[in-house]
VEXPA-589073 format. One record per residue (C-alpha): y, z, x negated; residue in one letter. Coordinates in steps of 0.001 Angstrom, whole numbers, plus 500000, padded with zeros to 6 digits. Each point is the difference from the previous one (the first is absolute). Example, Ala and Ser with C-alpha at 12.3 -4.5 7.8 and 13.67 -1.06 7.14 Angstrom:
- 495500	507800	487700	A;
- 503440	499340	498630	S;
***
This chain:
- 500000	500000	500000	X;
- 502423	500830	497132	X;
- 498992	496340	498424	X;
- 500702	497935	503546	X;
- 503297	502771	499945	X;
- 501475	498545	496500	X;
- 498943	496480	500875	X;
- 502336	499920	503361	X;
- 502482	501769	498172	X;
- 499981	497204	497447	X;
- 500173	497510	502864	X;
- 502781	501640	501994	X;
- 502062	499897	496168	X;
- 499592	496487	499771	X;
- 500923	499142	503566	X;
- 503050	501747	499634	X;
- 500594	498471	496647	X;
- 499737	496237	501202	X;
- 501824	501503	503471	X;
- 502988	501197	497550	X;
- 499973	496706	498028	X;
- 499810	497519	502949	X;
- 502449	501902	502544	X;
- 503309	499466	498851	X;
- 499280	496438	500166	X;
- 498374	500020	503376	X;
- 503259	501770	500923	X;
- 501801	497381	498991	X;
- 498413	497537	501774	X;
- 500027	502066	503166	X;
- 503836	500222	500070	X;
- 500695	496038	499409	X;
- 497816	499391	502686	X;
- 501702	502560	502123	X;
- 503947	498752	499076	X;
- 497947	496597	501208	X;
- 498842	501321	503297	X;
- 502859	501791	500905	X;
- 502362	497183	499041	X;
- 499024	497666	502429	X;
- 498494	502541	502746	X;
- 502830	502615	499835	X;
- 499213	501841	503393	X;
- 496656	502978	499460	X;
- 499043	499034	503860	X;
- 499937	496346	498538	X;
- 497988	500856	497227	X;
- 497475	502008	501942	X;
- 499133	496662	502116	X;
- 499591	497910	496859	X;
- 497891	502306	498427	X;
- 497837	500154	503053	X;
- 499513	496184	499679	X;
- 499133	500060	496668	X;
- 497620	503162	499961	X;
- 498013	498315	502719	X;
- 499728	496839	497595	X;
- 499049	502055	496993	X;
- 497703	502291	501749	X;
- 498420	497071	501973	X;
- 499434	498294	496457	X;
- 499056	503442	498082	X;
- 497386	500244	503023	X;
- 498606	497155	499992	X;
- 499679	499964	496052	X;
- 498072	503251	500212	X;
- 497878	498636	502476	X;
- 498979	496984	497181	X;
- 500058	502758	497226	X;
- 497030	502015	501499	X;
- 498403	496555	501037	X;
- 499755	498645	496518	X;
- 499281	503182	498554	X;
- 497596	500923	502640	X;
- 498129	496231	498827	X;
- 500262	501023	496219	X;
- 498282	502879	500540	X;
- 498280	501762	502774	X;
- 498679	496810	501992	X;
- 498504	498619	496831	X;
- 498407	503426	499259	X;
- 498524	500643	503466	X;
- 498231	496098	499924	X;
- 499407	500327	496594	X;
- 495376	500720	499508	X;
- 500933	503149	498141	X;
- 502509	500961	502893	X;
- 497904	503833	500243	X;
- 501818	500786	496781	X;
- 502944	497606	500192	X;
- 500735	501305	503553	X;
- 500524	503374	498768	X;
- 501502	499275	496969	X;
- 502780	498019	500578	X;
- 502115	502064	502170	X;
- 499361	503272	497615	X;
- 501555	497799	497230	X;
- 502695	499154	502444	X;
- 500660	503291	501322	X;
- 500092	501577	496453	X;
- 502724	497375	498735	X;
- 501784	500306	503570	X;
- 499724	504039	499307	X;
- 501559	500137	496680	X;
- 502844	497768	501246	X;
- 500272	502296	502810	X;
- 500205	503050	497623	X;
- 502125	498581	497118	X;
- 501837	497016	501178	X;
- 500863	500155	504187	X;
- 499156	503506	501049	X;
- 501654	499035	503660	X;
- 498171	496659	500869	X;
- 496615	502428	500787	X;
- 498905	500586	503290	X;
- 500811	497111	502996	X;
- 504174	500071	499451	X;
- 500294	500615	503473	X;
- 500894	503737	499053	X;
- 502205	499034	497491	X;
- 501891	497934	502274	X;
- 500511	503084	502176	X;
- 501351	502125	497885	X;
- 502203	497515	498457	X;
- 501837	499662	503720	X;
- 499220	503550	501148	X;
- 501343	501724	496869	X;
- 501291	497764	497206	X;
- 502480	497695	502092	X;
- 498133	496750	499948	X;
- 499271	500467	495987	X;
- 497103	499138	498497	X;
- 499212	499186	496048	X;
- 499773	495893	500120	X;
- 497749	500876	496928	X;
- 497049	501510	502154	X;
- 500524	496912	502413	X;
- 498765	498115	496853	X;
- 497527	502029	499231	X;
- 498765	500264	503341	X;
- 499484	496185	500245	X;
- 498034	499792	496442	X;
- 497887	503354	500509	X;
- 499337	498937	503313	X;
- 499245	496081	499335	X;
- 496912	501742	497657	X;
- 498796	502674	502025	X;
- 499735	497873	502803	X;
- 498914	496917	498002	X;
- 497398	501807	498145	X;
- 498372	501725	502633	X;
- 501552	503065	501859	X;
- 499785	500264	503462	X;
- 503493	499933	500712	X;
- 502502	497767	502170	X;
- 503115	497937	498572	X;
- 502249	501309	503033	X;
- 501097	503520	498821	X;
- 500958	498412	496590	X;
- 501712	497203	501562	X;
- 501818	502227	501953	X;
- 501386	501664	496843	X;
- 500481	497503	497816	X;
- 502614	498102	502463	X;
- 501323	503455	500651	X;
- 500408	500484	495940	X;
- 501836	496031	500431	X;
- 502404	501199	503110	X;
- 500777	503431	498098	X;
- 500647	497989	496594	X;
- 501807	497538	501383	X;
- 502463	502555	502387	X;
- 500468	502430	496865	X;
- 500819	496535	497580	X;
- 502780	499157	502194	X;
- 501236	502845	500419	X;
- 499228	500949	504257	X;
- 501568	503478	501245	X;
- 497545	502435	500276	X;
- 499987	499620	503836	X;
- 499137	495819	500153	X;
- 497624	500832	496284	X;
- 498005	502286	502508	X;
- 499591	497486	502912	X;
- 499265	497262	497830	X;
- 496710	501153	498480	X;
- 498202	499654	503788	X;
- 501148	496630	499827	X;
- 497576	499215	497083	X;
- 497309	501757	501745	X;
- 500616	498158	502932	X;
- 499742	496704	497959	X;
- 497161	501290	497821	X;
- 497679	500900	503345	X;
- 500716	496821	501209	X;
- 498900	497778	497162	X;
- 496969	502055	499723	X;
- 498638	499940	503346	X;
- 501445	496625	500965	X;
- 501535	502230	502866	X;
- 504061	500215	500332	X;
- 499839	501848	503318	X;
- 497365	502719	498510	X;
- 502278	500204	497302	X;
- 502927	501263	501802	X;
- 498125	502332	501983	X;
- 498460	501892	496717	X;
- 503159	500203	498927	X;
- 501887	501226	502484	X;
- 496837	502407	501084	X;
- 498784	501406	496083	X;
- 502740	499705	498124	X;
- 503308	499969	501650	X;
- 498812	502717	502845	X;
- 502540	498855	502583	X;
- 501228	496709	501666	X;
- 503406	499659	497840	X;
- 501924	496839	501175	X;
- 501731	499583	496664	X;
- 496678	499710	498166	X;
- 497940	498393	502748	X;
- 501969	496706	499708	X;
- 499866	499944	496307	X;
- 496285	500431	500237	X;
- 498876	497421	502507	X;
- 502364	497257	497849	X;
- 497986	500602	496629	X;
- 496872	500318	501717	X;
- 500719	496690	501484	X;
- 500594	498383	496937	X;
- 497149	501519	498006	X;
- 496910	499482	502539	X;
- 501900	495744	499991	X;
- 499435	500416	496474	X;
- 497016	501190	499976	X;
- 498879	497052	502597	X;
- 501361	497108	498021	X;
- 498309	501014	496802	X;
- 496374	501677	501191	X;
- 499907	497898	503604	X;
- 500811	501166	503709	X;
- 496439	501098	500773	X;
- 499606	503335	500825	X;
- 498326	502180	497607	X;
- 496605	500217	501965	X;
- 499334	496528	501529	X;
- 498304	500670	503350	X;
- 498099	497184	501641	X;
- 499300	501453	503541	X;
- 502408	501566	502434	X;
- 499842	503537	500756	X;
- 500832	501889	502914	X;
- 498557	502962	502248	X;
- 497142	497613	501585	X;
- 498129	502857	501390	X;
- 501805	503306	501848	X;
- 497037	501824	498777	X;
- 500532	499422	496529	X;
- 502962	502453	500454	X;
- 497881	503268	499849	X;
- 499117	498795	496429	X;
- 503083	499165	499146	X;
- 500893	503785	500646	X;
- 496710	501136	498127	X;
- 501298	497703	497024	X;
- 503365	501388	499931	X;
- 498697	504065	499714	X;
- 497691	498172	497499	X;
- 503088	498318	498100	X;
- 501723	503392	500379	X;
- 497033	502345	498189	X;
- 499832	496711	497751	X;
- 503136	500377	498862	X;
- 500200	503524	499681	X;
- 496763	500360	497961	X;
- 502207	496735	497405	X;
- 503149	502166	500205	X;
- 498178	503533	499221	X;
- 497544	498629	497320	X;
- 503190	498273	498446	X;
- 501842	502837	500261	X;
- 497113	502655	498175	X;
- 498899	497347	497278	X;
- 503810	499738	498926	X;
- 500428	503756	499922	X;
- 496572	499983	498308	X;
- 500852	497412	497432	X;
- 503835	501702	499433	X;
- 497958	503576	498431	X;
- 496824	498014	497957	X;
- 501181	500974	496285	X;
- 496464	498732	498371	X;
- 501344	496478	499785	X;
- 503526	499174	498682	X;
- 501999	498592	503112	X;
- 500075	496605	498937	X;
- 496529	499711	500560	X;
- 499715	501002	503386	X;
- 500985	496675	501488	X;
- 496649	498543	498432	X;
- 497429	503007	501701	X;
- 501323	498352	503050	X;
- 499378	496170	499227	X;
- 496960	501026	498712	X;
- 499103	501502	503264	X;
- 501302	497364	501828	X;
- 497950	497170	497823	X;
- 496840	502300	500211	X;
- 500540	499624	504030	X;
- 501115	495980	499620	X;
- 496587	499218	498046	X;
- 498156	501934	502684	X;
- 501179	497805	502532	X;
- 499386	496893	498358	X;
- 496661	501069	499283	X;
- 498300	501315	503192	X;
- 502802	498607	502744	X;
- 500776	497033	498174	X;
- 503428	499721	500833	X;
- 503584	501207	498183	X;
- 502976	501596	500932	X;
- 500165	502889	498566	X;
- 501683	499292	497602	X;
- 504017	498870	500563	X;
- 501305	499928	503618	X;
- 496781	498663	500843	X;
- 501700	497725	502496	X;
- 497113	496995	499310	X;
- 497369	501762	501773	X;
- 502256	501590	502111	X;
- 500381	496451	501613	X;
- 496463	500174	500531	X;
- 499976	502877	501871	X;
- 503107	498717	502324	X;
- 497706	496568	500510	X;
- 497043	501939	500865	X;
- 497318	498712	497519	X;
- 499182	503748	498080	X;
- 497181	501863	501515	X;
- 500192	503681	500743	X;
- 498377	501587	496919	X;
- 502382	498289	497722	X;
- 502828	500637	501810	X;
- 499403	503731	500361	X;
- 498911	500747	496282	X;
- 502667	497844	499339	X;
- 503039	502166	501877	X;
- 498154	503181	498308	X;
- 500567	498105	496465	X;
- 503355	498548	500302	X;
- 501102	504103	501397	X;
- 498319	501374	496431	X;
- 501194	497000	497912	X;
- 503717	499904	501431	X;
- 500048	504245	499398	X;
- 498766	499667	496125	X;
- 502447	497401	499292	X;
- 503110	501561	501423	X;
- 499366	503369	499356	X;
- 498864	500133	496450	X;
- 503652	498264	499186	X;
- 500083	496564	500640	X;
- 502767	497611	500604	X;
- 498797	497965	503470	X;
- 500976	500520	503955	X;
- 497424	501694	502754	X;
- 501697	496942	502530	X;
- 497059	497822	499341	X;
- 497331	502259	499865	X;
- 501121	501937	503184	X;
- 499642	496563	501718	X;
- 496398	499247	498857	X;
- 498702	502955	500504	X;
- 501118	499828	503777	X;
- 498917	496190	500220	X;
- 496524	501107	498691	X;
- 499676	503203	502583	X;
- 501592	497423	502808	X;
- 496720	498201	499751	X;
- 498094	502351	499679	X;
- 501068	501029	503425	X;
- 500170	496836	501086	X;
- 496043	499193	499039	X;
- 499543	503110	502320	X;
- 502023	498753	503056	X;
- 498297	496360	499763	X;
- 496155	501516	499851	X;
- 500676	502773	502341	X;
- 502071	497867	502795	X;
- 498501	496616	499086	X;
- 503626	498507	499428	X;
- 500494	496858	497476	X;
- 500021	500321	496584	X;
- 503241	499060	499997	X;
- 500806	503479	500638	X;
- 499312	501050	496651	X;
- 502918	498142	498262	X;
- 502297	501425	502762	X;
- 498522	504167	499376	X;
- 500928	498904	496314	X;
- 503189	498744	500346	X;
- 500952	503596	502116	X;
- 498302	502076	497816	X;
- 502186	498575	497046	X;
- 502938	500879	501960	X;
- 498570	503695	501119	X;
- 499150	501655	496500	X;
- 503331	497959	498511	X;
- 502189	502578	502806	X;
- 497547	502974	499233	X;
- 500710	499748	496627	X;
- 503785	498725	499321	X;
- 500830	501609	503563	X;
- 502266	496991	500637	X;
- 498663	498681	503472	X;
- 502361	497576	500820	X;
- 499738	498010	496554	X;
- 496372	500750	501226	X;
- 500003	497644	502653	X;
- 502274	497577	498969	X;
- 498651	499533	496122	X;
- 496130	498909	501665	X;
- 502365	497718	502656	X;
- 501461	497946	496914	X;
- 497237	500156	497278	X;
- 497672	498851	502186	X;
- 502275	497825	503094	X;
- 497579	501197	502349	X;
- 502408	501834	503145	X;
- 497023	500294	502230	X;
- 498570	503710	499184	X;
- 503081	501509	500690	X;
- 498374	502804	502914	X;
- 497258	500741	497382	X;
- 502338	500548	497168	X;
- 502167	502267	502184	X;
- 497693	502074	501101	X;
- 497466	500312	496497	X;
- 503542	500466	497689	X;
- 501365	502362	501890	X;
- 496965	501763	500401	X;
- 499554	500124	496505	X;
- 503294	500952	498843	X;
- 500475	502422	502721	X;
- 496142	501478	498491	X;
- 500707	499878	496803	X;
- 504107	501722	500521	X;
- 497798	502835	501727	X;
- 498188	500904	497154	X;
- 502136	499440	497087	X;
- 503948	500097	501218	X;
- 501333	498791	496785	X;
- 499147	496470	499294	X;
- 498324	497998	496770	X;
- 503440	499716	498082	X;
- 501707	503247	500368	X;
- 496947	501484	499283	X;
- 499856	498266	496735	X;
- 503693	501224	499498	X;
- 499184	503555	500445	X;
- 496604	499901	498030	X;
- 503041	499331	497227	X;
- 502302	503269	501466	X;
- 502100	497125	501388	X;
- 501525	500742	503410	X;
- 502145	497479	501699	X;
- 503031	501069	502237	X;
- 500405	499063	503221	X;
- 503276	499788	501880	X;
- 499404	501577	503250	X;
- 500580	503967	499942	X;
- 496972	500917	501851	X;
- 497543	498315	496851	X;
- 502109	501387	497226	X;
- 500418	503552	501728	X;
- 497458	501575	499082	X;
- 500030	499320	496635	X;
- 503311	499706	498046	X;
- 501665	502694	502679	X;
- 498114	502359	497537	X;
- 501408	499032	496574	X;
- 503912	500126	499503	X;
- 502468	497151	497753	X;
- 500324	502934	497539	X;
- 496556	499874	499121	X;
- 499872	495909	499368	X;
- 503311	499947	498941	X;
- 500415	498083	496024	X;
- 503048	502366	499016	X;
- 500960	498014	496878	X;
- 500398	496199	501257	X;
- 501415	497136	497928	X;
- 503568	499652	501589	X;
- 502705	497707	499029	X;
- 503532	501290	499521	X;
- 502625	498459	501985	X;
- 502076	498491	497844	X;
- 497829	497774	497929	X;
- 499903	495950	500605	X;
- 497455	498725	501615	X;
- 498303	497645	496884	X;
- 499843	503769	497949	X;
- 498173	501686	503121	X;
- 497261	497272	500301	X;
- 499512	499829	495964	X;
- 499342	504239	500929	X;
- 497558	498910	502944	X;
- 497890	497070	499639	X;
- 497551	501683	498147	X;
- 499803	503047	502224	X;
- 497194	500746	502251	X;
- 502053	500319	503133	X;
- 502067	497682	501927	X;
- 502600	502075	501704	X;
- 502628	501794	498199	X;
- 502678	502651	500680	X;
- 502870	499987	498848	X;
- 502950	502400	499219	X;
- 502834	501129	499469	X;
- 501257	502142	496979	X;
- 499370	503237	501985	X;
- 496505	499302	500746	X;
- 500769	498635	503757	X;
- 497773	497837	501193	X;
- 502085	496771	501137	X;
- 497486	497725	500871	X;
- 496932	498355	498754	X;
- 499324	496090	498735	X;
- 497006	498256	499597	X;
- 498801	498074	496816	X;
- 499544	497126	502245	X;
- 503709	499866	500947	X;
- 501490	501304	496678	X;
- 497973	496365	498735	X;
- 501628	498165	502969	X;
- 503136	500599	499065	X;
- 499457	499391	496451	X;
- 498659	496381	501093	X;
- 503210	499736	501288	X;
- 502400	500408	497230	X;
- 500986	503768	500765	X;
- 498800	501435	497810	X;
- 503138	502162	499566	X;
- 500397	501300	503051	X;
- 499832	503361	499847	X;
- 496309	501646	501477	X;
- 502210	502422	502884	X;
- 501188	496865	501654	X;
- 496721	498125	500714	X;
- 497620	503080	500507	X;
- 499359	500869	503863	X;
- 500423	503181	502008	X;
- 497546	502528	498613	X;
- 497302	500995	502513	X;
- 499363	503973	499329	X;
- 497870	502588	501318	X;
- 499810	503813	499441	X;
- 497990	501297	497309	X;
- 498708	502906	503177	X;
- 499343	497533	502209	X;
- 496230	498688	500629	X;
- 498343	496597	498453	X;
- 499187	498980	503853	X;
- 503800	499716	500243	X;
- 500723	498192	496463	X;
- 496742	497354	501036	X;
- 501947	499665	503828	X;
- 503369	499569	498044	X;
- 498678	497378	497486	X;
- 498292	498312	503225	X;
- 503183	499749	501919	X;
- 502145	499005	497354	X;
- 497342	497370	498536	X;
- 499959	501739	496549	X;
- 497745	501985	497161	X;
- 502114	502209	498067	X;
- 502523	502410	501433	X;
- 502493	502456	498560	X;
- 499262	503848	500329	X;
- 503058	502232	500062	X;
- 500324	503937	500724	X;
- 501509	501465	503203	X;
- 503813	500983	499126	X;
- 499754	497520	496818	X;
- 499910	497277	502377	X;
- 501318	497365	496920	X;
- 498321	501207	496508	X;
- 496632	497727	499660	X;
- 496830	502894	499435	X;
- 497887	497321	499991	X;
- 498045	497034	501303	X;
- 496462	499630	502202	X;
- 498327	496550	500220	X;
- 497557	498771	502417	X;
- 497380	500256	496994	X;
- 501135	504207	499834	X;
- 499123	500804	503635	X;
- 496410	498122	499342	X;
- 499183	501828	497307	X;
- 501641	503137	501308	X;
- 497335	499475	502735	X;
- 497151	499508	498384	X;
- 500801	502882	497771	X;
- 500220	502500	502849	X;
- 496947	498682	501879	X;
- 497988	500785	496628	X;
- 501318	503261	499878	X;
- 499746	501114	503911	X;
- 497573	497919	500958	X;
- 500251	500545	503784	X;
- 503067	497639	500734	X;
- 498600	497390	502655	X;
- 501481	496764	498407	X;
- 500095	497245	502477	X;
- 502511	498115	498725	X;
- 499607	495947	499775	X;
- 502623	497427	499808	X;
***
């Protein structure tokens, strides 16, 4: 342990080496192409719009170039292993040599491209202001491209959803967005990412509005259904308009007594996705405390399982998809053509395979995996309602094609993107009775049972609690802890007087982004961003003095609790506020960030341990 210690040590030194060398000219760059931007697109409002037509471009191409990336890798190396003659050995061994490469780059190189990205890309809006490293959006696409490609049984949607919220982030923070428009314009990435990878605009806007956003916001929704737009047309002219599951046959509710097994298949779906979600849950927690292997290696115990499982399958059910998304043989299942044996081992398999790889600390999404193992119970069901009843066999493809949509609400507990994502990856509109009643079912079953869904439960696994807005969900919690206690009582200010070109030399290298400043006597006289200290560089005024651009400060008492600092940074669409004392209403104690009252949280639920947290965003 003290070896793997020194060695990330050594790597973090030369990361920040080359990250010290290559900066200033990055920097550079960044502020030519703002004095560009701004020159010709003077008005923020303006710039927002443009910037939602161009993140839905990039992400729509970054998507889509993923997509190829795990293709071509996935034909380098796991397809040729698994029809290679020696594939019991190659089967196996190709995804531990992937998973130990993707490990150490996890460990050394892109420590925040593990996991799906999906949690990433909540605490980034929930907490950070829309700001996330472009650097693990990289990563995340490479890491991910191999895992995936050389055998994990993991989905390209999570990552996709990060790495075109790492683009929208990147590009809002490059030009230089308020902190208010930065913060609604990382949805709009996810928004285009979802709908390149699913082929599904309308599902996009849904997930985003439903899992990541938490309300219907009318100044993000439009923003959001505009780059989806433009990434899923993308998407189309490059890969094709065909849906991602090509079904032959048209489905519909046939038979009114096939609705009693839709209902069995949706508290199915619902213990289905509660036994992925648990197992996920335990074998990360499991995988977080094992000390006998360095952590690097971890990733590879889980491909290894997963190829053990993959070579199985090949061997006595003679089919695939365990490894990847699996979405091949989940087409088989939707068509009706797997029998009932392979389809149940098969749901059993992907469940194990899908847990392994994510929670020994790989880089991949549970999107895909969620859907097969719901298309593979579907039929299962569906085998069940055709020999029992004596209905067609056409009803097979149909229990599939509900059953995908069933465990996918169980386990992301987002049942409108539920329904809508089978409607467009599949254009079949006819099941739409079924899939109310077996989603709903299964997300109302699986809610029951475990209140806090997949992704926040990851979050807190990490002693990461998101705020939430409404009083009711934050009550219980940060009514407990006061400012004081959070409070960072020696903040880097900027004095009053000082032009604006000398205060962003101070602050560009600084962690934060928000800055007070004040006056000679300590007085707190208002508080400027990095963002709009750079602004106003781009334009020449650089010599304006710091007091005359920076904004009202927002303040809060030092006695007062963290529920009302998180309601105040709600209403006034910021992250940082100013504490002051009662009867020293103007001499700055202090500051408290979003980030403070999260870790504030955490620290007291460690300590107490009987605070009901319930808070999601």
């Amino acid at each position: 342990m003290v070896a793997s210690r020194k060695v990330s040590d050594r790597f973090t030194f030369k990361r920040k080496a080359l990250s010290r060398l290559f900066r200033p000219r990055f920097r550079a760059l960044k502020l030519i192409a703002l004095r560009f931007f701004v020159r010709f697109i003077p008005n923020e409002s303006q710039r927002v719009f443009a910037l939602t037509l161009l993140v839905g471009a990039l992400c729509g191409l970054a998507a889509v170039a993923f997509h190829l990336a795990i293709i071509a890798v996935e034909g380098f190396l796991i397809e040729p292993a698994m029809a290679s003659s020696h594939y019991l050995w190659l089967g196996i061994l190709t995804p531990i040599l992937g998973g130990l490469v993707c490990g150490a780059l996890l460990t050394y190189i892109a420590p925040g491209a593990r996991g799906s990205g999906v949690p990433q890309v909540k605490i980034a809006y929930g907490i950070k202001g829309g700001r996330m490293p472009f650097r693990d959006a990289v990563g995340k696409f490479i890491i991910s491209a191999l895992q995936i490609g050389s055998g994990a049984s993991l989905g390209r949607e999570g990552p996709t959803v990060h790495i075109c919220a790492g683009i929208s982030s990147w590009l809002g923070q490059t030009f230089a967005l308020s902190q208010r428009n930065l913060k609604r314009l990382l949805p709009v990435g996810v928004a285009a990412g979802i709908a390149a990878a699913f082929n599904a605009p309308i599902a996009a806007v849904t997930f985003t509005i439903e899992e990541v956003v938490g309300d219907l916001d009318q100044t993000v929704l439009s923003g959001v259904i505009v780059a989806a737009a433009i990434s899923a047309a993308i998407e189309r002219s490059i890969l094709g308009e065909h849906p991602v599951f090509a079904i032959t046959q048209t489905y519909g509710l046939h038979y009114a007594s096939s609705v009693l097994f839709y209902a069995i298949l949706g508290i199915a779906a619902g213990f289905a996705a509660l036994v992925f979600s648990e197992s996920l849950l335990f074998l990360r927690a499991w995988f977080s405390k094992l000390k006998t292997l360095p952590e690097w290696m971890h990733p590879a115990v889980g491909a290894g399982v997963t190829g053990i499982l993959a070579v199985v399958a090949i061997y006595f059910l003679k089919t695939g998809g365990i490894t990847g998304g699996g979405y091949d043989i989940l087409s088989l299942a939707l068509s009706g053509t797997l029998a009932f044996k392979v389809m149940a081992v098969l749901c059993l398999m992907k469940i194990a395979a899908t847990v392994f790889s994510y929670g020994s600390g790989g880089a991949g999404g549970i999107f895909a995996p969620a859907l097969f193992v719901g298309g593979m119970l579907g039929g299962v069901i569906g085998l069940l309602d055709v020999n029992l009843l004596g209905h067609s066999n056409n009803e097979i493809g149909a229990f599939a094609l509900v059953g995908m949509g069933a465990v996918f609400a169980g386990v992301i507990r987002a049942p409108i993107t539920s329904v809508l994502i089978i409607f467009e990856m599949t254009g079949s509109y006819g099941l739409i009775v079924p899939l109310m009643i077996a989603n709903m079912t299964a997300y109302g079953l699986a809610r029951k049972f475990r209140p806090v869904p997949i992704y926040e439960a990851l979050l807190e696994q990490d002693d990461i609690f998101l705020p939430h807005p409404s009083k009711k969900a934050i009550g219980q919690a940060l009514d407990q802890i006061s400012v004081a206690s959070a409070i960072r009582r020696s903040p880097e200010t900027l004095p009053a007087g000082i032009t604006v070109a000398e205060a962003y030399e101070r602050v560009r290298d600084q962690e934060f982004t928000t800055f007070p400043v004040v006056d000679e006597k300590g007085r707190c006289v208002g508080m400027v961003t990095e963002m709009r200290l750079r602004r106003t560089l781009v334009d020449n005024e650089g010599s304006m003095t710091v007091r005359s651009i920076a904004l009202k400060p927002q303040t809060i008492f030092s006695d007062q609790s963290l529920s009302k600092a998180v309601l105040k940074m709600n209403d006034s669409r910021i992250r940082q506020l100013a504490v002051i004392e009662r009867g020293d209403e103007k001499t700055l104690v202090g500051i408290i960030t979003m980030s403070d009252i999260v870790r504030s949280q955490a620290e007291a639920i460690k300590e107490r341990g009987n605070i009901d947290v319930t808070i999601t965003p």
